[in-house]
ZADO-1210 file (C-alpha; in nm, 4 decimals, padded with zeros to 6 digits):
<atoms>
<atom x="-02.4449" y="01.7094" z="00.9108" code="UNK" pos="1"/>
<atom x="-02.6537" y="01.8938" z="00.6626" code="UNK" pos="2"/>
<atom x="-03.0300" y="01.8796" z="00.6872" code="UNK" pos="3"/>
<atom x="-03.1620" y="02.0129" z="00.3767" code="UNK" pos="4"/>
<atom x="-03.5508" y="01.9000" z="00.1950" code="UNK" pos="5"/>
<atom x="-03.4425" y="02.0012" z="-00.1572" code="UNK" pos="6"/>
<atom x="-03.8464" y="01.9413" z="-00.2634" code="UNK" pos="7"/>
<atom x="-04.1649" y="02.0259" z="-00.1204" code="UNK" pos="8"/>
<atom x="-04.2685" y="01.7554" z="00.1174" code="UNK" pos="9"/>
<atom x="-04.6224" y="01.5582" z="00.0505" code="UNK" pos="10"/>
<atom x="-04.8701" y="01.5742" z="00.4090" code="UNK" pos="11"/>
<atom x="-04.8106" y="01.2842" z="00.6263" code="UNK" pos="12"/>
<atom x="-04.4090" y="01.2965" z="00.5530" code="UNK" pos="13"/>
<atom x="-04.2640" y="01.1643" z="00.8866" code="UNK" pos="14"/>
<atom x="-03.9214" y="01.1638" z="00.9166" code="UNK" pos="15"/>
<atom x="-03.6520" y="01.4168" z="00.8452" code="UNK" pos="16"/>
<atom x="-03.3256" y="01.2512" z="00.6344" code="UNK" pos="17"/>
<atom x="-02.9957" y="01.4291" z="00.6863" code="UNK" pos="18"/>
<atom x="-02.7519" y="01.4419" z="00.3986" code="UNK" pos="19"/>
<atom x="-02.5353" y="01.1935" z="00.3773" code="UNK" pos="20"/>
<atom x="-02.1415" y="01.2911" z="00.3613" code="UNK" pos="21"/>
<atom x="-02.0004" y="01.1374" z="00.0489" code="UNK" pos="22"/>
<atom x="-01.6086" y="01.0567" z="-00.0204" code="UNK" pos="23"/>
<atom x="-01.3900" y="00.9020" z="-00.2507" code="UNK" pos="24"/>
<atom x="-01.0464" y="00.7826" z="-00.2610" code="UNK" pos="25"/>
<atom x="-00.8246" y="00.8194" z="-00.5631" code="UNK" pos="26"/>
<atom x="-00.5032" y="00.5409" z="-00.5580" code="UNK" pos="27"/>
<atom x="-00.2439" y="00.5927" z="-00.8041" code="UNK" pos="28"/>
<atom x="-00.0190" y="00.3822" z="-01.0329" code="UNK" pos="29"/>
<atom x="00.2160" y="00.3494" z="-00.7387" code="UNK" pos="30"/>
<atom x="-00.0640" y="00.2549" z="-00.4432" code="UNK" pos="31"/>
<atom x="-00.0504" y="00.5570" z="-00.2896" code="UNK" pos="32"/>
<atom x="-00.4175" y="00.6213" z="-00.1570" code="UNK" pos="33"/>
<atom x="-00.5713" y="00.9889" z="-00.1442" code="UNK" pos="34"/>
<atom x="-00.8683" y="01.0798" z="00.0474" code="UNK" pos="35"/>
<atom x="-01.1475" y="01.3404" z="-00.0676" code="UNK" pos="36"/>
<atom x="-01.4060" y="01.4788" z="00.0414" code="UNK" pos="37"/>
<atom x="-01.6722" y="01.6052" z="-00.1749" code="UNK" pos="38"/>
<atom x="-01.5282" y="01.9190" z="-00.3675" code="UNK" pos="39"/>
<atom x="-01.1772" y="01.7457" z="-00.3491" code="UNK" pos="40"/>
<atom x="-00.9745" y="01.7704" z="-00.6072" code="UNK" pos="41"/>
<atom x="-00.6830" y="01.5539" z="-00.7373" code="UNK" pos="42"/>
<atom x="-00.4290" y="01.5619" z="-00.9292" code="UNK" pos="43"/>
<atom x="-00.1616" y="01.3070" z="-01.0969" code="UNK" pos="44"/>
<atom x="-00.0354" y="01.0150" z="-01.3443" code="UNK" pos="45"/>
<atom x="-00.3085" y="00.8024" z="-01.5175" code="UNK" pos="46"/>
<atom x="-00.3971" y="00.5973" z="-01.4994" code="UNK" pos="47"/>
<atom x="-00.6021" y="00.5766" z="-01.1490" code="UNK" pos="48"/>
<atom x="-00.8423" y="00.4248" z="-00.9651" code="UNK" pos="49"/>
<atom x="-01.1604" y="00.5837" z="-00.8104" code="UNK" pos="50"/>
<atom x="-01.3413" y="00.4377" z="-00.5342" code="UNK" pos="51"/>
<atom x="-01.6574" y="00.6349" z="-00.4528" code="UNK" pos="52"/>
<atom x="-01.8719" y="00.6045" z="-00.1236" code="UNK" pos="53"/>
<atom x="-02.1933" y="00.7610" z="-00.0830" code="UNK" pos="54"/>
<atom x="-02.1743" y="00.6909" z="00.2537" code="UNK" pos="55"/>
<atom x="-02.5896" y="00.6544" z="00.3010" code="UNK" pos="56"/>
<atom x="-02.7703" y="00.4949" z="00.5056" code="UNK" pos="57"/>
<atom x="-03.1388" y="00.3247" z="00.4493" code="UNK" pos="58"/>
<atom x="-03.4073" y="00.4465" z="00.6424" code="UNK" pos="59"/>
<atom x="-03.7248" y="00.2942" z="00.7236" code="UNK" pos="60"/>
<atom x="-04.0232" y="00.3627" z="00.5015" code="UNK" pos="61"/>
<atom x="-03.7983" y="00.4863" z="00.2216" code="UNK" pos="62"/>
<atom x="-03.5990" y="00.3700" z="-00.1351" code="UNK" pos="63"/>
<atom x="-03.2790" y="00.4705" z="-00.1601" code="UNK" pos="64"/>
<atom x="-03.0889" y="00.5631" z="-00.4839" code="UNK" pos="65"/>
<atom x="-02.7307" y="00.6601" z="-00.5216" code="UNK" pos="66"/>
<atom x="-02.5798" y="00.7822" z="-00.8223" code="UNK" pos="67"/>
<atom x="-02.2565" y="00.9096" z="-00.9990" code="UNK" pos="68"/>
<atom x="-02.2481" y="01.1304" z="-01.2524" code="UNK" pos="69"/>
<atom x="-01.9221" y="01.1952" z="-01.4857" code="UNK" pos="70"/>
<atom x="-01.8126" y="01.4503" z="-01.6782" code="UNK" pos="71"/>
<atom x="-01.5312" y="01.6169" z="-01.9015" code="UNK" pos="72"/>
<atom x="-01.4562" y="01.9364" z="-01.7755" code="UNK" pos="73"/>
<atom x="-01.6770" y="02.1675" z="-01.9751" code="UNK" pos="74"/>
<atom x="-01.9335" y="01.9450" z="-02.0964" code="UNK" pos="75"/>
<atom x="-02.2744" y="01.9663" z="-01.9684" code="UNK" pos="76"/>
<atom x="-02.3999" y="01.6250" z="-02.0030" code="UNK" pos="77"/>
<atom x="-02.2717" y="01.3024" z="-01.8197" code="UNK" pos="78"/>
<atom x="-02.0566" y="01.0682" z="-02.0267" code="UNK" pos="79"/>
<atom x="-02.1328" y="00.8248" z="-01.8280" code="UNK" pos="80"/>
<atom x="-02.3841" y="00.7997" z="-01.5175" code="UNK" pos="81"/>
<atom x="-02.3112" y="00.4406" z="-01.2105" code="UNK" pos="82"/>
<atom x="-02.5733" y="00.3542" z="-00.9654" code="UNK" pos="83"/>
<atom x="-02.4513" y="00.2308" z="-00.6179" code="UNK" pos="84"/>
<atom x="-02.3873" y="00.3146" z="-00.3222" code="UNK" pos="85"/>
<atom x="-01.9913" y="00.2283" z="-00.3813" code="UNK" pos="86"/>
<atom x="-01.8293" y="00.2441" z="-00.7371" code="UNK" pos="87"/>
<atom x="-01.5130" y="00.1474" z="-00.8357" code="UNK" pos="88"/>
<atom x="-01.3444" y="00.3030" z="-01.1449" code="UNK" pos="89"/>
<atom x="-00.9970" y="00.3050" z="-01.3213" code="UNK" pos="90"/>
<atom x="-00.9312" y="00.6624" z="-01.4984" code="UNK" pos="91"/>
<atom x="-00.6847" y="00.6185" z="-01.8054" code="UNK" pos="92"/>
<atom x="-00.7708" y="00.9684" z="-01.9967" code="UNK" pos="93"/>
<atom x="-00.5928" y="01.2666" z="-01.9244" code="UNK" pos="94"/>
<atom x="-00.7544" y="01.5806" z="-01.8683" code="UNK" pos="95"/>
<atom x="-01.0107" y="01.7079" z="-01.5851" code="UNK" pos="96"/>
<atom x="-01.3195" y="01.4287" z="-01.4841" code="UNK" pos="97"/>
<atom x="-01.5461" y="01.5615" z="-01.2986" code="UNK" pos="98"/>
<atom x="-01.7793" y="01.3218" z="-01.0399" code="UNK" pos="99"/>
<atom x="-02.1296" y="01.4700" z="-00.9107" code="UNK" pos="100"/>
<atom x="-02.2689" y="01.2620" z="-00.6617" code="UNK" pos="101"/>
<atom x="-02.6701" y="01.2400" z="-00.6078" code="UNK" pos="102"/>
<atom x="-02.8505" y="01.0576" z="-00.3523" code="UNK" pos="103"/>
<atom x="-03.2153" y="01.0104" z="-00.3535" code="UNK" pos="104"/>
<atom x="-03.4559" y="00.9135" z="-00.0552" code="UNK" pos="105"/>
<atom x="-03.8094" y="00.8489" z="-00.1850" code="UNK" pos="106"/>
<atom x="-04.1285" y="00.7161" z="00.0351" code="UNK" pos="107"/>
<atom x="-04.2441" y="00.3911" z="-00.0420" code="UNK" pos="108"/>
<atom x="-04.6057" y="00.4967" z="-00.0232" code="UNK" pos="109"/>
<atom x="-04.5981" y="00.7900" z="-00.1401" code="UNK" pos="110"/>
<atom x="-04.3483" y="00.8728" z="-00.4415" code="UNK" pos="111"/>
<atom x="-04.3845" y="01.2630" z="-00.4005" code="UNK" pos="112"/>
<atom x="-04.2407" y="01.2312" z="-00.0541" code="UNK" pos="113"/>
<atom x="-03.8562" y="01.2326" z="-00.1736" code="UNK" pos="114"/>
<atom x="-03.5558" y="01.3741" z="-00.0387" code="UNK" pos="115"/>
<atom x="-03.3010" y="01.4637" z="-00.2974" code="UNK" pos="116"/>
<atom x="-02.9235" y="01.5388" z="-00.2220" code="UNK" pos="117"/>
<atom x="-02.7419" y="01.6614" z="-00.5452" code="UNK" pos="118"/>
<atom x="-02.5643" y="01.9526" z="-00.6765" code="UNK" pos="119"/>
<atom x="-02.7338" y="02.2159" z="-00.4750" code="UNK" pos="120"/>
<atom x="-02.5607" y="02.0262" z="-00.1284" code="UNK" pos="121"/>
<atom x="-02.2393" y="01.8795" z="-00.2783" code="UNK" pos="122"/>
<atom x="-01.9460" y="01.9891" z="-00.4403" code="UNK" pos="123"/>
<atom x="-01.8513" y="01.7591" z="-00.7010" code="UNK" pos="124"/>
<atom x="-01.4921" y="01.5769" z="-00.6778" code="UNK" pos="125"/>
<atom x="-01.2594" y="01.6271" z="-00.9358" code="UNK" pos="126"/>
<atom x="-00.9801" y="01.4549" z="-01.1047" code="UNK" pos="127"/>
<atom x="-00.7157" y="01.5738" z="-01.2824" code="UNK" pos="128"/>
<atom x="-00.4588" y="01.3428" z="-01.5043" code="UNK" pos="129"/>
<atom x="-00.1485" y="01.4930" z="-01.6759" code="UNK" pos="130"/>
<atom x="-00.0486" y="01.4517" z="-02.0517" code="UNK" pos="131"/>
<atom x="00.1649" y="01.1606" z="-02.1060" code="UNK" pos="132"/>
<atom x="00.5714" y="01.1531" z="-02.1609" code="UNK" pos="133"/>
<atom x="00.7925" y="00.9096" z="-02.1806" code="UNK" pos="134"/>
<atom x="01.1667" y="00.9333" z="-02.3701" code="UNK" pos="135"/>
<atom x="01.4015" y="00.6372" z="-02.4336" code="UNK" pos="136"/>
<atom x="01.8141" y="00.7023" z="-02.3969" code="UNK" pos="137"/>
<atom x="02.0434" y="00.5687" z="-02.6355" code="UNK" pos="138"/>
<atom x="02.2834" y="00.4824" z="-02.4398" code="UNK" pos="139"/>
<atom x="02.3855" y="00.3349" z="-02.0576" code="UNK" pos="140"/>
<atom x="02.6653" y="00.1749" z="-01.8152" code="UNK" pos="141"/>
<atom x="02.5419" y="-00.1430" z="-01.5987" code="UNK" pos="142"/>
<atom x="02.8979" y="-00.1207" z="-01.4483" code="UNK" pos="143"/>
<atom x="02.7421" y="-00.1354" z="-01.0851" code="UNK" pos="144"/>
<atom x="02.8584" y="00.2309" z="-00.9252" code="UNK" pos="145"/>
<atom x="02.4306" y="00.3103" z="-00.8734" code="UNK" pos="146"/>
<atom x="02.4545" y="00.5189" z="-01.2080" code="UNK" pos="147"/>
<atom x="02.2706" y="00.3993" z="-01.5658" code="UNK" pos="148"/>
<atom x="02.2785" y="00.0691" z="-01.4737" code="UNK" pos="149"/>
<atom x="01.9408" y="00.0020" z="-01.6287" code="UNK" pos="150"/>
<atom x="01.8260" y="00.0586" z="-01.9773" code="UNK" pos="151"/>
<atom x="01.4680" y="00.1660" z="-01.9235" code="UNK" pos="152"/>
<atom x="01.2650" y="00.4497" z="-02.0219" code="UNK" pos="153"/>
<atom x="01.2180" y="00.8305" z="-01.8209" code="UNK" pos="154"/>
<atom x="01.0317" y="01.1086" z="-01.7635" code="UNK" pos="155"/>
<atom x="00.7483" y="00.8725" z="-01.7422" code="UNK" pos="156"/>
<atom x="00.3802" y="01.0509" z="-01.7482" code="UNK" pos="157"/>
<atom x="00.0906" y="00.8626" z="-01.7568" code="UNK" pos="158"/>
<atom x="00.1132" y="00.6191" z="-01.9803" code="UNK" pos="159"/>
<atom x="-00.1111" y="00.3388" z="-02.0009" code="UNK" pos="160"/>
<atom x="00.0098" y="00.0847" z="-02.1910" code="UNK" pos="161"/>
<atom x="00.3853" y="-00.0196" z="-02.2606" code="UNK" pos="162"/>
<atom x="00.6032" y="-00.3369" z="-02.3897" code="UNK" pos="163"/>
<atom x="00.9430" y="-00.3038" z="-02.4561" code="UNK" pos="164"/>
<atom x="01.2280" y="-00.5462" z="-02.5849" code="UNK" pos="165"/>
<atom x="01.6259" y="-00.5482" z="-02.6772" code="UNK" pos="166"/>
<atom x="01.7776" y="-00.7220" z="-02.9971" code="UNK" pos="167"/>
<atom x="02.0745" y="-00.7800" z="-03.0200" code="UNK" pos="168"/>
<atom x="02.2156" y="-00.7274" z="-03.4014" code="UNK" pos="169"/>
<atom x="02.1264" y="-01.0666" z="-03.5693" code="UNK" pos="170"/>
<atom x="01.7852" y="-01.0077" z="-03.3990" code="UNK" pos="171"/>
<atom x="01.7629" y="-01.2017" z="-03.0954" code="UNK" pos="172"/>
<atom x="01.5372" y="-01.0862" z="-02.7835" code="UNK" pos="173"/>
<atom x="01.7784" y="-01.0348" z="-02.4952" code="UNK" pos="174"/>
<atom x="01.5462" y="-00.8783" z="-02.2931" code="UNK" pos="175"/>
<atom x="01.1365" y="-00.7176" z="-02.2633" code="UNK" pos="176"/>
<atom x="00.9699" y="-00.5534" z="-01.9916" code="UNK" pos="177"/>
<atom x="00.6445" y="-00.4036" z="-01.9467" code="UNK" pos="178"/>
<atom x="00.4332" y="-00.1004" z="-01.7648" code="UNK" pos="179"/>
<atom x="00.4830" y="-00.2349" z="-01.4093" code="UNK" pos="180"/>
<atom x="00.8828" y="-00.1896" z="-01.4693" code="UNK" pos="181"/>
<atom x="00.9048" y="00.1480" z="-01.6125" code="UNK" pos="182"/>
<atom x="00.9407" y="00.4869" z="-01.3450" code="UNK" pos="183"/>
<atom x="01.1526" y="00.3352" z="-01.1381" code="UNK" pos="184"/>
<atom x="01.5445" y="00.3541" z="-01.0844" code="UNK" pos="185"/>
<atom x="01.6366" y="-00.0313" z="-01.0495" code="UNK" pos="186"/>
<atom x="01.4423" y="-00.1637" z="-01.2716" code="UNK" pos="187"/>
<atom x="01.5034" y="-00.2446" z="-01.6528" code="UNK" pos="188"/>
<atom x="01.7437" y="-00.4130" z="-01.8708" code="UNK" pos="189"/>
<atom x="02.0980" y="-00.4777" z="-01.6778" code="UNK" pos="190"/>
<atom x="02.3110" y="-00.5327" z="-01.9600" code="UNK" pos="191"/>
<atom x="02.2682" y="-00.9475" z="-01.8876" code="UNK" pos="192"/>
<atom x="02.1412" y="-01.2612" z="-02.1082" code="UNK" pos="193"/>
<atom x="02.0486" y="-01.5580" z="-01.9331" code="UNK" pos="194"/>
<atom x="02.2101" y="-01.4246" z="-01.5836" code="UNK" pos="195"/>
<atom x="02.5955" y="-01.3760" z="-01.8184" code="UNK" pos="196"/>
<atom x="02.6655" y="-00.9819" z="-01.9103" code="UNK" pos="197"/>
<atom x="02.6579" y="-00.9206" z="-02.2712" code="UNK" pos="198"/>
<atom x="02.9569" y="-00.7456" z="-02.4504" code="UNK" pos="199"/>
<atom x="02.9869" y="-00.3565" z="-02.5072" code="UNK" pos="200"/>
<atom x="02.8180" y="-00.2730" z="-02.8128" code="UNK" pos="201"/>
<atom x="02.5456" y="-00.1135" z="-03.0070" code="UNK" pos="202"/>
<atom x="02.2157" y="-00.2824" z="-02.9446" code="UNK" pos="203"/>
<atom x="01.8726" y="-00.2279" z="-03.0725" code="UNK" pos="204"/>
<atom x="01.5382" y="-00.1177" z="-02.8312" code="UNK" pos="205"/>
<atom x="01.1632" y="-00.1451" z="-02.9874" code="UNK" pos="206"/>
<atom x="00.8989" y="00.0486" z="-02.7564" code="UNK" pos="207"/>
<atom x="00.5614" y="00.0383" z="-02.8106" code="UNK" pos="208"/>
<atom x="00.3518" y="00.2777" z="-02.5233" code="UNK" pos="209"/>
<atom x="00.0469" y="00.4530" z="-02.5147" code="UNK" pos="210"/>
<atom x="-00.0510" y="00.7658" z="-02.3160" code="UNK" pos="211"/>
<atom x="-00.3912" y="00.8914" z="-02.1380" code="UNK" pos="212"/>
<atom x="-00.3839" y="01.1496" z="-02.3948" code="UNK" pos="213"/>
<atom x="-00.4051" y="00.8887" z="-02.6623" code="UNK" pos="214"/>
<atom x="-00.0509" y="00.9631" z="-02.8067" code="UNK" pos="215"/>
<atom x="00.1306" y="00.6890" z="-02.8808" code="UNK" pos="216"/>
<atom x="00.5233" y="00.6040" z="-02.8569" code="UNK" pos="217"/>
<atom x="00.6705" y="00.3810" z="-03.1332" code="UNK" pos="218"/>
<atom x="01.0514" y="00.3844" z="-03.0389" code="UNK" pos="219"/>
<atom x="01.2879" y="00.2007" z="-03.2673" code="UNK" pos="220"/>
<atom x="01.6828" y="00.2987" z="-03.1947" code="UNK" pos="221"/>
<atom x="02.0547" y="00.2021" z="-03.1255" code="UNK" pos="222"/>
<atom x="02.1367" y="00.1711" z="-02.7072" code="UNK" pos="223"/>
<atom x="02.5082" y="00.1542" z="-02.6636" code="UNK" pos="224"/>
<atom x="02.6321" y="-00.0473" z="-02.3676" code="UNK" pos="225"/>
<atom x="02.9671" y="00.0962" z="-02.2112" code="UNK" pos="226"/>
<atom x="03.0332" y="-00.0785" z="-01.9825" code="UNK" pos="227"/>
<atom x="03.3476" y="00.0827" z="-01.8829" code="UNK" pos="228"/>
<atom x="03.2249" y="00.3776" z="-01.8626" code="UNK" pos="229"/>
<atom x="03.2098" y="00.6141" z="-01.5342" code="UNK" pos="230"/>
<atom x="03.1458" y="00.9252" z="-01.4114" code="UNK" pos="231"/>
<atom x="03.5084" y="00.9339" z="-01.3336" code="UNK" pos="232"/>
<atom x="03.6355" y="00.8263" z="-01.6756" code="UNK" pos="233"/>
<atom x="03.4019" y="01.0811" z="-01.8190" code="UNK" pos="234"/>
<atom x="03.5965" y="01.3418" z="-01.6312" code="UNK" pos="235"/>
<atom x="03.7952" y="01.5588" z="-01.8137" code="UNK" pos="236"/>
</atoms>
């Protein structure tokens, strides 16, 4: 444990605070829970969600303070600064976020008796989200053998925000989905209407997504639905 009096203490100062240990843990789209310590990094997909702990204690005689600060990587000032002792936060930008924690003992009868814990003790944690992808394919086979069975999107990078539906061609909705069905293999449109499989044909997919990067994906093409089709009638 460190033990470190970052400020001149008053006379009549009687106890000695040890640093706190401060950690965070970082759970993706898919659950999947990291651990850091402080000077972790992470990276991944937005978006994610932070959970910081400063991991202090009170002690008698004193106020204690915790505090976050965040920032882009590069900037010098906090976007934005939470006071707790745990925060919660969901991360939906790509690019680098940096978190400083600071944690603050001060004497209740005497404010120049503090204990400050910041920058000079901790490394900050950092955060790193990729650019956003996503691409749509004009064409599949939901002719069970485990291969394009599902329409649905891939290459999926953090992205945000998504709806998706299929027309037919006089128009009618067969089918939408949203961003808890996209990124995964078995999920996605399976060539049915009202539990019946549709015919072979040319069909018609509208996207509308939105990345951490603040690109957005307005899709609007044919899908083709061959049925028949195999990797074995493919085969030359």
């Amino acid at each position: 444990m460190l033990l470190l009096p970052l400020f001149a203490l008053s006379a009549g100062a009687q106890v000695d605070i040890e640093a706190p240990e401060p950690f965070a843990e970082v759970t993706d789209k898919d659950g999947e829970m990291t651990e850091l310590s402080a000077g972790g990094e992470f990276s991944g997909e937005a978006p994610v969600v932070l959970k910081l702990y400063a991991n202090a204690e009170e002690v008698d005689g004193y106020s204690l303070v915790c505090s976050w600060e965040f920032f882009k990587e590069g900037e010098t000032e906090p976007y934005l600064v939470r006071y707790d002792n745990e925060v919660e936060i969901e991360l939906r930008e790509s690019g680098a976020t940096i978190v400083q924690p600071v944690i603050v003992y001060t004497s209740r009868t005497d404010s120049e008796i503090y204990w400050e814990f910041g920058a000079e003790v901790y490394e900050p944690f950092r955060v790193v989200l990729s650019e956003s992808n996503l691409e749509a394919p004009n064409a599949f086979s939901p002719n069970g053998d485990g291969i394009n069975d599902y329409y649905n999107v891939f290459n999926v990078k953090s992205i945000v925000s998504f709806s998706g539906a299929i027309y037919n061609r006089w128009g009618q909705q067969l089918y939408s989905w949203g961003i808890d069905q996209i990124g995964c293999e078995d999920c996605g449109w399976d060539g049915t209407y009202k539990g019946k499989p549709v015919k072979p044909g040319v069909y018609y997919v509208v996207i509308d997504a939105k990345g951490a990067d603040g690109i957005r994906y307005e899709i609007r093409r044919d899908v083709n639905l061959l049925r028949g089709y195999t990797e074995e009638t493919a085969a030359p």
